[in-house]
C-alpha positions in Angstrom: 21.9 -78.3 170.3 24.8 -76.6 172.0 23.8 -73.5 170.9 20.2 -73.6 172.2 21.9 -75.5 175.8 24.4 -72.2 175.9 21.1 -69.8 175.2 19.0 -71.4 178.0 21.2 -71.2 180.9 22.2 -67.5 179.7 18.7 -66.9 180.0 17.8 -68.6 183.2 20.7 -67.0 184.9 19.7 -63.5 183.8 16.6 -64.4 185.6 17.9 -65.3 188.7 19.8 -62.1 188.9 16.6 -60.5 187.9 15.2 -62.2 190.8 17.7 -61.2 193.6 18.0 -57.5 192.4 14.0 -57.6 192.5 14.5 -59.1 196.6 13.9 -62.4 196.0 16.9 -63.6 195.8 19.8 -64.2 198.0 21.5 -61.1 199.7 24.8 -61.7 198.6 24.7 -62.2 195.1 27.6 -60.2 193.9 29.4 -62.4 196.1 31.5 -65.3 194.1 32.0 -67.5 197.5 30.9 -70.8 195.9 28.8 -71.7 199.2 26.9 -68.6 198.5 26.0 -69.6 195.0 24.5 -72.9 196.2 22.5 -71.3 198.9 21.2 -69.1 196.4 20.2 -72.2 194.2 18.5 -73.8 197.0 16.1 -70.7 197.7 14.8 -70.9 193.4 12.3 -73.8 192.4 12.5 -73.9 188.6 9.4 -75.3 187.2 9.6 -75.6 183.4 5.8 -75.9 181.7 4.9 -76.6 177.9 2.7 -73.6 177.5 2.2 -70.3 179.0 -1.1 -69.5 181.6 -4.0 -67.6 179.5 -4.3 -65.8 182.7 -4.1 -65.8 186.5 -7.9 -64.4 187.6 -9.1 -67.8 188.9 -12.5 -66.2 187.9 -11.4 -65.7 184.1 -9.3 -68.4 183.5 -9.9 -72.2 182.4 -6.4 -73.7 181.8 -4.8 -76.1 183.8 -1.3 -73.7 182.6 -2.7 -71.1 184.6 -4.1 -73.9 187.2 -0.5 -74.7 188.1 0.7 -71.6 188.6 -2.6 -69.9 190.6 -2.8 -72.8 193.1 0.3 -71.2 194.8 -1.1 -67.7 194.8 -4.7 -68.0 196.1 -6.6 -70.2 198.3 -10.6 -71.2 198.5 -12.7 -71.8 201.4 -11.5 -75.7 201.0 -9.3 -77.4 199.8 -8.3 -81.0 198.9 -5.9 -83.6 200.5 -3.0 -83.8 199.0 -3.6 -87.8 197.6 -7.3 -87.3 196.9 -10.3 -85.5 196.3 -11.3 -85.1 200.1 -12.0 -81.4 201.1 -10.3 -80.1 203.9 -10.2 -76.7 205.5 -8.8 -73.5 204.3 -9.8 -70.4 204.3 -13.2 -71.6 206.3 -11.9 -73.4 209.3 -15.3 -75.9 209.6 -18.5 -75.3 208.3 -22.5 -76.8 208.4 -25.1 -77.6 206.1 -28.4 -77.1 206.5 -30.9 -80.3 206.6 -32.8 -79.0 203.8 -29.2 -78.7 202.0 -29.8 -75.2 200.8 -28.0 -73.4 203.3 -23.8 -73.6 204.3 -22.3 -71.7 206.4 -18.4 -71.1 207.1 -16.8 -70.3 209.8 -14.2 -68.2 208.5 -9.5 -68.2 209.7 -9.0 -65.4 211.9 -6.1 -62.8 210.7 -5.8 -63.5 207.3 -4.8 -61.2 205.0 -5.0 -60.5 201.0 -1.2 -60.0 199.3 -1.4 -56.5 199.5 -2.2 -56.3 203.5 -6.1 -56.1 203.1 -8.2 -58.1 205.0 -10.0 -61.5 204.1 -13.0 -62.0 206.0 -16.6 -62.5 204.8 -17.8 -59.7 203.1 -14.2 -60.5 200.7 -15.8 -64.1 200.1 -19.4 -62.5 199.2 -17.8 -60.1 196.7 -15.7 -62.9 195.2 -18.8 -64.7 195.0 -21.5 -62.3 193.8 -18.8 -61.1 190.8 -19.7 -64.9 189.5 -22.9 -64.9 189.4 -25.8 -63.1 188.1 -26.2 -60.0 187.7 -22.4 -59.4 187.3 -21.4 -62.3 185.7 -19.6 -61.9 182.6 -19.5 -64.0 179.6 -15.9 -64.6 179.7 -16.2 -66.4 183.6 -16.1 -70.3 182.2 -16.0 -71.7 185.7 -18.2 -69.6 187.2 -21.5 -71.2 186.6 -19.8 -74.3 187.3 -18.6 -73.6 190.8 -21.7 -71.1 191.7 -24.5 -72.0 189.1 -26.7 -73.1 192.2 -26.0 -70.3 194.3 -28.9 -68.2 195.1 -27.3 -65.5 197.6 -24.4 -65.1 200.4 -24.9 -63.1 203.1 -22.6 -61.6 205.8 -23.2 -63.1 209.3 -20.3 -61.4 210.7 -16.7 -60.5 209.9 -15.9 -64.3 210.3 -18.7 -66.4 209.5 -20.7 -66.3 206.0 -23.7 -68.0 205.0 -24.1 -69.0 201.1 -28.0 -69.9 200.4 -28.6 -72.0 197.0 -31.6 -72.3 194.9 -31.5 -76.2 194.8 -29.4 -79.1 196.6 -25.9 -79.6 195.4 -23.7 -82.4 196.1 -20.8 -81.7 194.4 -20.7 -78.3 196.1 -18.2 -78.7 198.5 -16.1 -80.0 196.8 -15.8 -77.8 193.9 -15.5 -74.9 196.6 -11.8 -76.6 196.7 -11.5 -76.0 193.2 -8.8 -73.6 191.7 -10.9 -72.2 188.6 -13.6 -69.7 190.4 -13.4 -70.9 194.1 -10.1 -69.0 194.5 -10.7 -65.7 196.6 -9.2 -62.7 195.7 -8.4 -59.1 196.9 -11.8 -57.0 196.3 -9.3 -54.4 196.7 -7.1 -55.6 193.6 -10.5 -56.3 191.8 -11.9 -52.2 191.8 -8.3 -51.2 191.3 -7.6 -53.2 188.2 -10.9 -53.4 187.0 -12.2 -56.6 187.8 -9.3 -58.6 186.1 -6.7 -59.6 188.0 -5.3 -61.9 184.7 -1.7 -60.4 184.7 -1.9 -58.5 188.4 -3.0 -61.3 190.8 -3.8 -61.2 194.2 -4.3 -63.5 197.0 -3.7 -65.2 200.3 -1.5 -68.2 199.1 1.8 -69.0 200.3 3.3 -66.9 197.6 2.6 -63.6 195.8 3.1 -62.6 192.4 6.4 -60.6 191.6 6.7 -60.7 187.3 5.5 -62.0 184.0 7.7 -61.5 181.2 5.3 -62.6 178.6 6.6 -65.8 176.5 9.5 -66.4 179.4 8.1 -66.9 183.1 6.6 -66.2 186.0 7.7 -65.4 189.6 7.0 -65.9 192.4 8.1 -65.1 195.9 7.1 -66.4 199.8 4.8 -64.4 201.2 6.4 -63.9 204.6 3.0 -62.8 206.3 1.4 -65.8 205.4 -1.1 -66.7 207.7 -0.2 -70.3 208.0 2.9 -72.6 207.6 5.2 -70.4 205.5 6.7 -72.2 202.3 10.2 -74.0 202.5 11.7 -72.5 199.5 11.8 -68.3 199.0 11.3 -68.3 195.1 9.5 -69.9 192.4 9.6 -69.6 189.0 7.7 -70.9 186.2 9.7 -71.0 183.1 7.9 -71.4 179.3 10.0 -74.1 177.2 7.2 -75.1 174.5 9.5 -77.9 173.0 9.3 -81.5 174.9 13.1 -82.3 174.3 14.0 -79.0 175.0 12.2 -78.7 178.5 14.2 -82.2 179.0 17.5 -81.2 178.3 16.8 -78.2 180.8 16.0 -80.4 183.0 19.3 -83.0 182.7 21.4 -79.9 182.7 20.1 -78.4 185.7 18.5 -75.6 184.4 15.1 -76.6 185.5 14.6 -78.3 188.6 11.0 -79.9 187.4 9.6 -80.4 184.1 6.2 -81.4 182.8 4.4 -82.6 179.8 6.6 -85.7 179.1 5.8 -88.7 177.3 7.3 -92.0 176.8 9.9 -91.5 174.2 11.7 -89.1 177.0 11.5 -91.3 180.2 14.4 -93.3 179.7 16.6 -90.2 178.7 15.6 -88.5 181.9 16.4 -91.4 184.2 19.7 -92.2 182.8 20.3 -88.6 183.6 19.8 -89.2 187.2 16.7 -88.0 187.3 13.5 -89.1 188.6 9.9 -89.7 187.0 6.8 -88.7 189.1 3.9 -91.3 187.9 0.6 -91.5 189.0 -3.0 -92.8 187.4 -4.7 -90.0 185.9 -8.1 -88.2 186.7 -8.5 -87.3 183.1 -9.8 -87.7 179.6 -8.4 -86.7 176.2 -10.6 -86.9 173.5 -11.9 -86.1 169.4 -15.1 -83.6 169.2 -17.0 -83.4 166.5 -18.9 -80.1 165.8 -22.1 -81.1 166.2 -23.9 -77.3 165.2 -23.6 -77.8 161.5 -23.1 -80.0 158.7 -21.6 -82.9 158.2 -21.5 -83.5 161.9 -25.1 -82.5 163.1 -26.0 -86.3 161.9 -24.8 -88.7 164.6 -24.9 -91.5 162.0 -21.8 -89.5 160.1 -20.1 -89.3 163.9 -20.3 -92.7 164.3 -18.8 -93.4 160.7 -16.0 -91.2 161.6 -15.5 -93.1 164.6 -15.8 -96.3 163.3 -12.5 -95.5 161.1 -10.5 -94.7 164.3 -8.5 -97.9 166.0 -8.4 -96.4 169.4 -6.5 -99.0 171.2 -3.8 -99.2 168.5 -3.6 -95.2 168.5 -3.1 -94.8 172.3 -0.5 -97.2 172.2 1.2 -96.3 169.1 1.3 -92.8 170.7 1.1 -93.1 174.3 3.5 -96.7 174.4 1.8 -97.4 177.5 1.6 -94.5 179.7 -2.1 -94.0 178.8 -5.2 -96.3 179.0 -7.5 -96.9 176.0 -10.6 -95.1 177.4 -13.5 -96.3 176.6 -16.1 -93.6 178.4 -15.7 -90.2 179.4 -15.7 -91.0 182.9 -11.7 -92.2 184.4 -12.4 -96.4 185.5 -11.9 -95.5 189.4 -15.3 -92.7 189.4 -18.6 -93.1 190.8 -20.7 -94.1 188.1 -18.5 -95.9 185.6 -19.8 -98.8 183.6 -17.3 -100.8 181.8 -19.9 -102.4 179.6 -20.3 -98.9 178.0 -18.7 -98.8 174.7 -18.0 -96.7 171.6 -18.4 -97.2 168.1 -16.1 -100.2 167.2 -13.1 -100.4 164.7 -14.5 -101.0 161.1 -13.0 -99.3 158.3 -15.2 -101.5 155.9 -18.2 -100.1 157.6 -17.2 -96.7 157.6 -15.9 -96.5 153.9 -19.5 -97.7 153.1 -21.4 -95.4 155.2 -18.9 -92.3 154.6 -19.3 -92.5 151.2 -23.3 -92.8 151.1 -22.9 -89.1 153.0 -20.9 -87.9 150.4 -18.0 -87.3 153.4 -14.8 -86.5 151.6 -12.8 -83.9 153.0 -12.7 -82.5 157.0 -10.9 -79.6 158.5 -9.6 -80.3 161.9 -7.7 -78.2 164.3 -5.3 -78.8 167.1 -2.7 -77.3 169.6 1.0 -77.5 169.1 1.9 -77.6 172.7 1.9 -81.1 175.0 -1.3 -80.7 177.3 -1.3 -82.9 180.9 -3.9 -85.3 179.3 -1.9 -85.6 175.8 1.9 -85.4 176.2 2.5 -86.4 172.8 0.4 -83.0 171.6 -2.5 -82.0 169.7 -0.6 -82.1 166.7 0.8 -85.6 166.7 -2.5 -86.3 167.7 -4.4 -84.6 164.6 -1.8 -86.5 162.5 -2.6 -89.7 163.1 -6.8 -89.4 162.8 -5.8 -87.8 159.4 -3.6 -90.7 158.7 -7.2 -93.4 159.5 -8.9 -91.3 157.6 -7.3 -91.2 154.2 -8.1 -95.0 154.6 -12.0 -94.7 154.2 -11.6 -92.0 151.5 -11.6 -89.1 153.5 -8.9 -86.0 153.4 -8.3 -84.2 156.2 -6.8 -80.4 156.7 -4.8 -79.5 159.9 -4.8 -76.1 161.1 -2.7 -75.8 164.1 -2.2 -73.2 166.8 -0.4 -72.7 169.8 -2.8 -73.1 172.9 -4.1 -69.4 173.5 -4.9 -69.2 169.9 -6.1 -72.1 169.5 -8.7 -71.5 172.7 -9.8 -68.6 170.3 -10.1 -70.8 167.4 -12.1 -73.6 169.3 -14.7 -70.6 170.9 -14.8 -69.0 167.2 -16.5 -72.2 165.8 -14.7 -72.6 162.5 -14.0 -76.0 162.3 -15.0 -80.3 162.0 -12.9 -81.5 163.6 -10.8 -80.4 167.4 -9.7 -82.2 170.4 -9.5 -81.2 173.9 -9.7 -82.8 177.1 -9.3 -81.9 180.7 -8.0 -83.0 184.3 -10.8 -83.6 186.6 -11.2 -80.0 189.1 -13.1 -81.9 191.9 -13.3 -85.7 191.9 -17.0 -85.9 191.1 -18.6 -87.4 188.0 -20.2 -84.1 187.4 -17.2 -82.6 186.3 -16.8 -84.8 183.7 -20.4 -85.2 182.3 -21.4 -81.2 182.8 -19.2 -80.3 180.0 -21.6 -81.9 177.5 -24.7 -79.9 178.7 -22.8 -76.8 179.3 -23.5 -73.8 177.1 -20.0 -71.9 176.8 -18.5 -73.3 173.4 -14.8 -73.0 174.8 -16.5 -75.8 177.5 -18.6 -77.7 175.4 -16.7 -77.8 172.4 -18.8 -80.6 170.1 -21.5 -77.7 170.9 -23.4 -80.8 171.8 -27.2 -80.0 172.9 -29.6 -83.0 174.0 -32.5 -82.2 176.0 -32.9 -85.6 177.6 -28.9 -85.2 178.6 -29.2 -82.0 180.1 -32.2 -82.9 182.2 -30.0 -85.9 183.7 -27.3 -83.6 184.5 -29.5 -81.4 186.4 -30.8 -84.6 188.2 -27.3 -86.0 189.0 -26.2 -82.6 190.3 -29.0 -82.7 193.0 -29.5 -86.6 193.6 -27.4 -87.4 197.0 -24.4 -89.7 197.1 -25.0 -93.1 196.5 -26.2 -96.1 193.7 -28.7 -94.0 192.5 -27.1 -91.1 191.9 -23.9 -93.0 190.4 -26.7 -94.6 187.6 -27.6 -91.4 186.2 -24.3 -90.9 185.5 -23.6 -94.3 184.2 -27.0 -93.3 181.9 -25.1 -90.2 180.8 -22.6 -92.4 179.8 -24.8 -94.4 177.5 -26.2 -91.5 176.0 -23.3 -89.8 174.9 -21.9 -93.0 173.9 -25.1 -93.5 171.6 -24.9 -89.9 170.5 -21.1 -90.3 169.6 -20.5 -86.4 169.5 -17.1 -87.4 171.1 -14.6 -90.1 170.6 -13.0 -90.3 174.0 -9.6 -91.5 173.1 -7.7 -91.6 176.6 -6.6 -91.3 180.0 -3.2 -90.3 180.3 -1.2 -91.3 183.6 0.2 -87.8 185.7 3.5 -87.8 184.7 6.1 -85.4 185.0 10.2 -85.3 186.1 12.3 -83.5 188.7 15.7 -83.6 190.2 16.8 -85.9 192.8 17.5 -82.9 194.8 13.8 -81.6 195.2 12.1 -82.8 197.9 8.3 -83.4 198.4 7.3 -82.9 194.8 3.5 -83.1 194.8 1.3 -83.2 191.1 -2.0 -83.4 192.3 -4.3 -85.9 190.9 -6.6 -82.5 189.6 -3.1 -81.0 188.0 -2.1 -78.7 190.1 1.6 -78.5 191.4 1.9 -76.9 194.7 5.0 -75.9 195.5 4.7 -74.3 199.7 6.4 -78.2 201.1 8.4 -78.5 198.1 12.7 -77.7 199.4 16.1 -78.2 197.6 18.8 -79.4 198.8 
């Protein structure tokens, strides 16, 4: 333990000399004036994260890893508040919608410009746009049909106003314009230089700009002093990999990271008798079992529901969770539009599903799962895996665990090969769409049971259109009921947003969607 306390703060300090040579750090670093060392501390917010971003094109990326660190580097049209859902504006200063509801149109900030000194304006917002959706869509842009999918056309009224025309009312599509998956613009400049993937070369008009990736270490960041609005408090950020839960907390108790992430229970007391403190909020998420419902054994929902029946939810989530999750018992969090607490899954009966496991002939599965912690499981995929494979040796069933590290296993889930997975999410937008859509979408790394119901998808293309209000919140309270009848998930959880920091940051914000931005965060 000594050892691997010695190797992380060589490592970290390396960095921050890394850092200043590479202008981000404080001028006088050479300098061994103890006042200058702490001043040099105060301009570096150390963020330690269980698992490193896939990517940081907000068109090519689906991760909340990613999510975390792109929210300081881009901005969209809207925004949200910083304690809710509520769009605000952004990058469009105010906007209208047309009575018919096919037609918005933004009135673009003045004087904005891109990282690398290009312009935003509107013809930048219709080529972030028109990249996501057909004809130049690519398969590899998860979010895009998400955000855009109703999006006929945008057209350029002038440099500072732009008109997006859609093919059908959307409600929820305001408010995923203030998502950071897809709605993110970016330099079209960037784009035709690097080939329209900005993944490791990002480039936007967020309160910071990109300065490194050392693959499997960090990320940094820097204040991007021509920001067009209020300039961030702190000069440098850096987003540190520590895939190991009691490693990222001893960083944090010996000051080598100022904030940590994916914590659970077990760790909370050991931070605060550190002196550290415990940001804790109720979660806008779900964590949950998928069966692959494409082929055999778990194209019959009767062998789904079997499987489920096996599983003691409640007594999982608080064996593993002690209390910092909530036994879910829909896909949808308790506080959204649409949620019916008299929805339920398939009960606890191991008698039951012995019998009817057995009739199928159901006697070995293969599941896979991620090593890491994810913000809707902090006690990871692999704790997780072990204790479904622990129910099921009870009702005769023997399960294989094949587990990956989150990249790979994002490869594994899209390849196919596989029972058994779990995955789960943080809500993007606030809206019961987000939530249901996944079931009806078409991309397997979204729609991981590969789940396909007719009847389903027709209601999600109803609840996307309906306006706000009872109606539309009982077609998703239908949805509810169908997935629940179909049983290709067992939603398992909703974890509360928890993470730790010193008690010298100031203003640390985890937004209810995941997203840590850091622009008001300081140091003292």
């Amino acid at each position: 333990m000594k050892k691997g306390k010695r190797f992380i703060a060589l490592a970290l300090s390396m960095l921050l000399v890394g850092v200043s040579l590479a202008g981000c750090g404080a001028s006088n670093a050479g300098s061994t004036n103890t006042g200058d060392k702490v001043d040099k501390a105060k301009e570096t917010l150390i963020y330690a994260q269980g698992a490193e971003p896939r990517g940081l094109d907000p068109a090519l990326v689906d991760d909340g890893e990613s999510a975390k660190v792109m929210i300081n580097l881009y901005e969209g049209l809207l925004k949200y508040a910083d304690d809710s859902t509520k769009v605000e504006p952004s990058l469009a200063k105010s906007w209208e919608v047309s009575p018919d509801g096919l037609s918005y149109t933004f009135k673009l900030q003045e004087g904005v410009k891109f990282h690398d000194g290009t312009d935003f304006n509107a013809e930048a917002v219709k080529i972030n746009i028109d990249r996501q959706i057909p004809p130049q869509a690519t398969p590899d842009m998860a979010y895009g049909s998400f955000v855009y999918g109703s999006v006929k056309d945008v057209e350029v009224v002038d440099a500072n106003t732009v008109k997006i025309n859609l093919t059908a009312p959307s409600t929820p599509f305001l408010n995923n314009l203030a998502m950071v998956m897809a709605a993110p613009m970016v330099s079209p400049k960037a784009l035709q230089e690097k080939s329209n993937n900005l993944n490791q070369a990002p480039v936007g008009t967020g309160p910071y700009k990109f300065v490194s990736w050392a693959k499997d270490e960090n990320i940094v960041l820097e204040r991007y002093e021509e920001y067009w609005g209020e300039k961030a408090l702190t000069k440098n950020v850096i987003f540190k990999f520590i895939k190991d839960n009691s490693a990222r907390v001893v960083a944090l108790n010996n000051g080598e990271a100022d904030m940590i992430d994916g914590i659970d229970a077990t760790v909370v007391d050991q931070i605060t008798s550190a002196g550290n403190k415990v940001f804790q909020a109720p979660g806008m998420n779900i964590n949950y079992m998928a069966y692959n419902t494409s082929k055999a054994p778990f194209n019959d929902a009767k062998v789904r529901k079997a499987v489920s029946q096996a599983i003691n939810v409640p007594e999982l989530v608080e064996s593993l969770y002690q209390g910092y999750s909530e036994t879910a018992t829909s896909v949808l969090p308790t506080f959204m539009e649409g949620y019916d607490a008299s929805i339920a899954q398939a009960a606890y009966d191991p008698a039951a599903a012995t019998e009817a496991l057995k009739a199928a002939g159901l006697t070995n599965v293969h599941i896979i799962t991620y090593t890491n912690p994810r913000p809707y499981n902090a006690a990871t995929g692999q704790a997780l895996a072990e204790a479904i494979q622990g129910y099921l040796s009870k009702v005769g069933v023997t399960a294989t665990i094949d587990s990956y590290d989150w990249t790979t296993y994002k490869e594994k889930v899209k390849a196919g090969d596989y029972d058994i997975c779990f995955y789960g999410w943080i809500g993007d937008n606030g809206d019961p769409d987000n939530f249901m859509y996944l079931l009806a979408h078409e991309d397997p790394t979204m729609n991981v049971a590969r789940y396909n119901n007719p009847e389903f998808n027709a209601l999600i293309e109803e609840g996307i259109k309906a306006p706000a209000g009872a109606d539309r919140n009982a077609i998703y309270t239908n949805l509810e009921k169908i997935a629940a009848e179909d049983a290709a998930w067992l939603p398992l959880s909703h974890a509360q947003t928890l993470a730790a920091y010193s008690p010298k940051v100031q203003n640390f914000l985890y937004h209810m969607t995941g997203v840590t931005p850091f622009a008001g965060v300081s140091k003292e």
